[in-house]
C-alpha positions in Angstrom: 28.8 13.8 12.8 29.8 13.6 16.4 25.5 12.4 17.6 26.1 8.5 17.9 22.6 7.2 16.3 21.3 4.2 17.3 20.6 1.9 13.6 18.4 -0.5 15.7 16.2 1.9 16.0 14.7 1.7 12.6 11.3 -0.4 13.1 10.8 -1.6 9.5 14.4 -3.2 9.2 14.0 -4.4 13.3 10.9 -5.9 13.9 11.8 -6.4 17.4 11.2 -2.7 17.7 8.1 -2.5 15.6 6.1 -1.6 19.1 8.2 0.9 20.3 10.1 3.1 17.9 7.7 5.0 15.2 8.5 6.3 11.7 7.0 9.5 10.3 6.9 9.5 6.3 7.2 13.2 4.6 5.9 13.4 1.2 8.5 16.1 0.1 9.3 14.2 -3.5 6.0 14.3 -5.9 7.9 13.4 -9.5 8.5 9.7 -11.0 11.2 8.8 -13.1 9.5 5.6 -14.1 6.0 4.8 -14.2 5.2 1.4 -13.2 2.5 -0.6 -14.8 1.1 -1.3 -10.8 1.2 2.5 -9.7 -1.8 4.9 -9.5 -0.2 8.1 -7.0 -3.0 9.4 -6.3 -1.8 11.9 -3.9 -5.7 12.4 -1.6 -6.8 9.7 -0.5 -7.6 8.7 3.4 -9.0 5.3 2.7 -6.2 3.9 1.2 -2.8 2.3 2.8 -0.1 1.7 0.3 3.2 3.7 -1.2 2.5 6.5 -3.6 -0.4 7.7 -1.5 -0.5 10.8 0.9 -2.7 13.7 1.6 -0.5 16.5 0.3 3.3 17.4 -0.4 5.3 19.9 1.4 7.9 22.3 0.7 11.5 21.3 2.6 10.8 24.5 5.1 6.7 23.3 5.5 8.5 19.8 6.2 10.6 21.0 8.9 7.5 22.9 10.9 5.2 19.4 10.3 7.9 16.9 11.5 8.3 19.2 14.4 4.3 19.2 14.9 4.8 15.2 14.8 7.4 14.8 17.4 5.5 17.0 19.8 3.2 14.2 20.1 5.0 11.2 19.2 8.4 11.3 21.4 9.0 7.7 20.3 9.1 8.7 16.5 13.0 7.1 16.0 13.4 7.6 11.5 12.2 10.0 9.3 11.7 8.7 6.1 11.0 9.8 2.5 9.2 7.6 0.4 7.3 9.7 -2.1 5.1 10.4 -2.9 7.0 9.6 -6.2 10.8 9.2 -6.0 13.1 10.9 -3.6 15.9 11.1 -6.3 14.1 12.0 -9.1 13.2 15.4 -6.4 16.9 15.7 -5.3 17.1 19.4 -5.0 13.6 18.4 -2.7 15.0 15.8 -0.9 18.2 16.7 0.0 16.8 19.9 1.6 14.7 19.0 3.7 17.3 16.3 5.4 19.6 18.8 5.3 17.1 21.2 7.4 16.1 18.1 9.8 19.3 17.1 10.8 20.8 20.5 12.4 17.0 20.2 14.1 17.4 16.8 15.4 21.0 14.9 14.8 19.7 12.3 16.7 16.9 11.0 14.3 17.1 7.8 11.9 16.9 9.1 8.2 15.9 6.5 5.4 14.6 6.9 2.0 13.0 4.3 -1.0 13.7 4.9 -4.7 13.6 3.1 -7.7 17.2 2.9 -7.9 17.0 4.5 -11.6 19.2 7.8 -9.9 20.7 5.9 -7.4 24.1 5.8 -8.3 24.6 9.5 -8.6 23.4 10.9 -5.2 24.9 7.6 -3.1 27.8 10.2 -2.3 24.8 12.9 -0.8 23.7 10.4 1.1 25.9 9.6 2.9 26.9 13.2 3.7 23.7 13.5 4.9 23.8 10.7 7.1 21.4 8.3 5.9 21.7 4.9 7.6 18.5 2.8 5.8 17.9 3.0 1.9 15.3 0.9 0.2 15.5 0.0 -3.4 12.3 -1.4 -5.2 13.5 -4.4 -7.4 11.1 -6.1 -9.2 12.8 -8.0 -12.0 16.7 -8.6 -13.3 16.1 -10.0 -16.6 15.2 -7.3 -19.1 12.4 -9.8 -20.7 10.6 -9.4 -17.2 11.1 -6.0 -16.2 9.8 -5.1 -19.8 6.8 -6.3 -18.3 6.7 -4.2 -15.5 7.8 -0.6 -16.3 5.5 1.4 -19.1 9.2 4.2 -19.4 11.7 5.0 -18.0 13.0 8.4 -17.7 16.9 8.9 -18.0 17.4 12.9 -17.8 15.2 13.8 -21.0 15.5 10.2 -22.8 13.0 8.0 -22.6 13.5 4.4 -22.6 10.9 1.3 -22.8 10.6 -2.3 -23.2 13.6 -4.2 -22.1 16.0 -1.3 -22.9 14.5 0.1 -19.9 14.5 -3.2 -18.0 17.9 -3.1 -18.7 19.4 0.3 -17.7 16.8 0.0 -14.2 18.8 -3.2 -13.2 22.4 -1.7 -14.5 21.6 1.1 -12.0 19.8 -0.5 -9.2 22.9 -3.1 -8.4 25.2 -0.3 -9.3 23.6 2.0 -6.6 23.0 -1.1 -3.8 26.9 -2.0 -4.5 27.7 1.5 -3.9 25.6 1.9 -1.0 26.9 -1.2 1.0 30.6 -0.3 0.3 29.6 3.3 2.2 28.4 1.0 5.3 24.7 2.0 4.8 21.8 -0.9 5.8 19.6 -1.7 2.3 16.6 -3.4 2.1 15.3 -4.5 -1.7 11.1 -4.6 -1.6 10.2 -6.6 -4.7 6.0 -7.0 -5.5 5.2 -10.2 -6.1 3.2 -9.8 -9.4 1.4 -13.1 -10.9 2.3 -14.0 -14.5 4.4 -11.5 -14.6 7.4 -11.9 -12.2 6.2 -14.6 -9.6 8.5 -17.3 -11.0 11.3 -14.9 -10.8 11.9 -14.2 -7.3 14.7 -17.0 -6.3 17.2 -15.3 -9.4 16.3 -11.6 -7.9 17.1 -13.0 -4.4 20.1 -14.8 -5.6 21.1 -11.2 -7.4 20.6 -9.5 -4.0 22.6 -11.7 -1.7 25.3 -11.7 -4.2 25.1 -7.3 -3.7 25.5 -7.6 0.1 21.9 -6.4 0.4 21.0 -7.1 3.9 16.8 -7.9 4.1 14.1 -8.3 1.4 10.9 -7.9 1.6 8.3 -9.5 -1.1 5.1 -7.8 -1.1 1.7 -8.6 -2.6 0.7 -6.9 -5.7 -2.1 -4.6 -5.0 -4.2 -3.9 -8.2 -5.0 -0.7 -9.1 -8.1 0.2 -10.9 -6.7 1.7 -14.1 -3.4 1.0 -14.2 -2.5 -2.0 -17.0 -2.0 -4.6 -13.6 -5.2 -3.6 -12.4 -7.2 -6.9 -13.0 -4.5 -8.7 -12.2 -5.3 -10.8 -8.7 -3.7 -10.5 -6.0 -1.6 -12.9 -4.4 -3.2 -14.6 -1.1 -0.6 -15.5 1.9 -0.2 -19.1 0.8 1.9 -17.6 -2.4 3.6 -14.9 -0.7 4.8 -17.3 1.9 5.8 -20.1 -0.3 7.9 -17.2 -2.5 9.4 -15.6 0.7 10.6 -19.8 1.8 12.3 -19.9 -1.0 13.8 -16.1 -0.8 14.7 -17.5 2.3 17.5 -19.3 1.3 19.4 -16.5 0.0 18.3 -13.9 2.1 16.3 -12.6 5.6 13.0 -12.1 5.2 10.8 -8.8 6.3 7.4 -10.2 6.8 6.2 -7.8 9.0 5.7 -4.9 6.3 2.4 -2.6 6.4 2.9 -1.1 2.8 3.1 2.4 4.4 1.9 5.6 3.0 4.4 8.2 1.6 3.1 10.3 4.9 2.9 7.6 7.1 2.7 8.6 11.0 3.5 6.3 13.9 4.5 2.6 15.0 4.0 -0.2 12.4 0.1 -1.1 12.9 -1.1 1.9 14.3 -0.6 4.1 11.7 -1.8 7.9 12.3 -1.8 9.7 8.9 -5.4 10.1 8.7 -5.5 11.8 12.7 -2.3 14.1 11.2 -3.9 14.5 7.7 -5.2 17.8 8.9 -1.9 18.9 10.4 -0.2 18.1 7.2 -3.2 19.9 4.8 -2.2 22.7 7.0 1.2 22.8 6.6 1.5 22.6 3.2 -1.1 25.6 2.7 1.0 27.8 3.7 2.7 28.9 0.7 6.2 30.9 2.0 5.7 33.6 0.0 8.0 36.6 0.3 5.5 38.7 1.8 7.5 42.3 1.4 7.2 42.4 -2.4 4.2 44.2 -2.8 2.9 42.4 -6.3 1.2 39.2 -7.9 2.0 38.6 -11.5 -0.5 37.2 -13.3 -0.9 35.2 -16.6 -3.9 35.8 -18.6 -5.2 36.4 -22.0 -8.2 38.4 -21.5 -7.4 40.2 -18.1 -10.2 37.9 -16.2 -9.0 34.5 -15.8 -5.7 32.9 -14.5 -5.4 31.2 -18.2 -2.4 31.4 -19.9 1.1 29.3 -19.4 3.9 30.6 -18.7 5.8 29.8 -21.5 2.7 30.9 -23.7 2.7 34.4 -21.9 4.0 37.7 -23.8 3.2 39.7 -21.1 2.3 40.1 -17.4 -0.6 41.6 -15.7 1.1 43.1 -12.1 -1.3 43.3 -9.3 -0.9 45.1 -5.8 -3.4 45.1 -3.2 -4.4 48.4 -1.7 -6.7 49.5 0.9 -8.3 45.9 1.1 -8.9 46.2 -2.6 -7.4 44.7 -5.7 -5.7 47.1 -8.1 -4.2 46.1 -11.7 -0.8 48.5 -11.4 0.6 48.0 -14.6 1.3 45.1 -17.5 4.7 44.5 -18.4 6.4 43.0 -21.4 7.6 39.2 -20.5 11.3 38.7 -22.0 11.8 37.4 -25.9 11.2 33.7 -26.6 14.1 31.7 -26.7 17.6 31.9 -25.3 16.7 28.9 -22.8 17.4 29.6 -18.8 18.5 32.9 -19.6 15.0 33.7 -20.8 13.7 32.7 -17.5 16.3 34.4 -15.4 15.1 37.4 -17.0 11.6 36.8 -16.6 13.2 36.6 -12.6 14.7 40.1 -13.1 11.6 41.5 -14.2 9.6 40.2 -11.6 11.7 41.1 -8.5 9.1 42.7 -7.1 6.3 40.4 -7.4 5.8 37.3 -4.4 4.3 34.8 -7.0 3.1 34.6 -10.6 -0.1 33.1 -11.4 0.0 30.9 -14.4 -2.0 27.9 -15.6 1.0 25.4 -16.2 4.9 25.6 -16.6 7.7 23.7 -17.1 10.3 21.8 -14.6 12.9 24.5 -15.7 11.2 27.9 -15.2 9.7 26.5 -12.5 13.1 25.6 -10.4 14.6 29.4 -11.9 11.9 31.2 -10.6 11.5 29.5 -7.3 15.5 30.1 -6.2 14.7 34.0 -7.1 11.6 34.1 -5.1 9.0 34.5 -7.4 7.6 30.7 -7.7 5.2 30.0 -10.6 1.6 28.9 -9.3 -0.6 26.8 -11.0 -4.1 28.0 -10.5 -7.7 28.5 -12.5 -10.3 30.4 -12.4 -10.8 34.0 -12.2 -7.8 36.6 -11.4 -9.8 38.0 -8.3 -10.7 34.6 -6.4 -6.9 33.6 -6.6 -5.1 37.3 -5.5 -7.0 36.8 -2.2 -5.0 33.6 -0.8 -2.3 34.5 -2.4 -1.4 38.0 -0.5 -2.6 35.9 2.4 -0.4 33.3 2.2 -2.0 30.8 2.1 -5.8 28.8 1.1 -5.4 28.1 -2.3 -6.3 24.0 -2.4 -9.9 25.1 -4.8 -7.9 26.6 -7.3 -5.0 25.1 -7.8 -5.1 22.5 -10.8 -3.7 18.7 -10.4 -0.7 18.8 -12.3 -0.5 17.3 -15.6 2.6 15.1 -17.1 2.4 16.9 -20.2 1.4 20.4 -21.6 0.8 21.3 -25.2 4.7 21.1 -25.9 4.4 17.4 -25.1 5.7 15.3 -22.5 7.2 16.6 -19.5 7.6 20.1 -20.7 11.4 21.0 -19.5 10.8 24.7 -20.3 13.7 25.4 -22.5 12.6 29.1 -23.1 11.2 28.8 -26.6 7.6 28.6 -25.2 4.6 26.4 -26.1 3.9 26.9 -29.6 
């Protein structure tokens, strides 16, 4: 890259610039691949500051038009970041794209990310083709019998792992992945939650890990509790822990004590965050669905021809809707491909299709779901009746009432990877 960008610039590893250089967080990466027994992403909600939280996800293209938005009225914005609202490299495909589309934009501009460091090691290469200068890793325990503690699974490709095998392989490819990233010349910062009874004696032998990787700032931060989650009625720490924990991190390592536990579509300089003022700007952006607006039909997924109610992988046929002089018209029902036969089956559900901007369905699977998307006819999870969801859907856009929270699991059990052989 021949732009010359200035690393200083990045406010949360440079305090010194904390009043005059701005980050902008965009919440581009939804999926986990790890659930942590602290975390509740709950994607909505204004009244809360802390990682995992944000008021909607975009699309890389609805990414691109916000951060533009941003900049309009914040010149001093230095780094885009993205931070979640679950893990950048667990939504690589995600992730990647929208740097990609940001930096022929605006070569200028910072980029950092924060994972978990589970998928680290793998995309250390695209990130540095990308020309990312900050990554944070979140490292909350290097002996498995701790980290056992803190992670309910971990999520290798389709294996699962928990207790202290997972402990294990997160620590294996965290160090891997911050070794990698400081041989490539790229700045890391490690956050680690201070979590009483759990890993607050700890601390020292994860700092003393970390300096021995090269890492260059950590940053110990306050369990939250979460309502819910199995930490929730844990307390949380008050300053005269954290500090006496970040003295003795201190030895070993600098200290970032100047941290404000950002959202994963945070907006502005470090104390003056504006995400709930752009929260509007970022509800709009992501309403816009990008449909291809010259294929003239909506499939839909339904049982009885009335409701959107049926999954995809459940569906034997399609219902194929057109809209004609301002009114809805059913067209004609066609036969969805055989069960089985894995991607193919989807790529041929692609084929047959072709002509449609969207198909409405009540659930799918990662697979189908990336298939369909790269040949234009995206799978849309909606409910209620077939009428109230054609509307916003050959408009483009308006369809936050009826789309459905997405669920972890479907009726073929966790994660369903939509491998073609449907839901029975």
């Amino acid at each position: 890259m021949n732009t010359v960008m200035d690393k200083s610039k990045h406010p949360c590893f440079n305090e010194d610039v904390k009043g005059i250089c701005g980050r902008v967080h965009l919440p581009v990466a939804p999926k986990c691949n790890i659930k942590c027994n602290y975390c509740d992403r709950r994607y909505d909600c204004v009244n809360e500051s802390r990682p995992g939280v944000t008021t909607a996800v975009l699309r890389p293209d609805q990414a691109v038009g916000y951060l533009d938005a941003v900049l309009a009225e914040n010149p001093d914005i230095t780094v885009v970041g993205i931070a979640g609202p679950g893990d950048p490299l667990a939504n690589p495909e995600e992730t990647f794209a929208t740097l990609r589309a940001i930096r022929q934009h605006h070569p200028e501009i910072l980029f950092c990310l924060s994972t978990n460091g589970l998928a680290l090691p793998a995309y250390v290469k695209d990130l540095v083709e990308l020309g990312v200068s900050h990554v944070t890793v979140t490292v909350n325990a290097v002996d498995p019998t701790i980290g056992a503690k803190v992670y309910g699974w971990v999520r290798d490709g389709k294996v699962i792992h928990r207790g202290e095998a997972a402990a294990r392989l997160m620590w294996e490819r965290q160090s891997e992945g911050i070794s990698a990233l400081k041989e490539a010349g790229i700045i890391v910062k490690v956050n680690t939650i201070l979590i009483p009874t759990v890993n607050d004696r700890h601390i020292e032998a994860i700092a003393r890990e970390l300096q021995n990787l090269g890492v260059d700032v950590l940053n110990v931060m306050a369990l939250v509790p979460n309502a819910g989650t199995p930490f929730g009625e844990l307390p949380e720490p008050g300053h005269d822990d954290l500090n006496a924990v970040r003295k003795v991190a201190e030895e070993y390592l600098p200290q970032m004590k100047h941290c404000q536990r950002c959202r994963a579509d945070a907006v502005g300089l470090l104390g003056k965050d504006q995400s709930e003022k752009f929260g509007a700007i970022l509800t709009s952006f992501s309403s816009d669905l990008g449909l291809d607006v010259s294929r003239p039909y909506v499939a839909v997924a339904t049982r009885e021809g009335l409701l959107v109610n049926q999954h995809l992988g459940e569906a034997d046929s399609f219902q194929i809707w057109a809209k004609e002089g301002g009114e809805f018209k059913l067209a004609e029902t066609r036969k969805a491909p055989a069960r089985g036969d894995g991607v193919d089956r989807w790529r041929s559900l692609g084929d047959l299709l072709s002509d449609c901007r969207a198909v409405l369905v009540s659930g799918f699977g990662e697979t189908p779901n990336a298939v369909l998307t790269s040949m234009r006819v995206p799978p849309i999870e909606v409910s209620g009746f077939i009428s109230m969801a054609l509307e916003p859907i050959f408009e483009g856009k308006g369809l936050e009432q009826l789309k459905k929270r997405r669920s972890p699991a479907c009726s073929k059990g966790f994660g369903c990877g939509g491998d073609g052989g449907g839901c029975g």
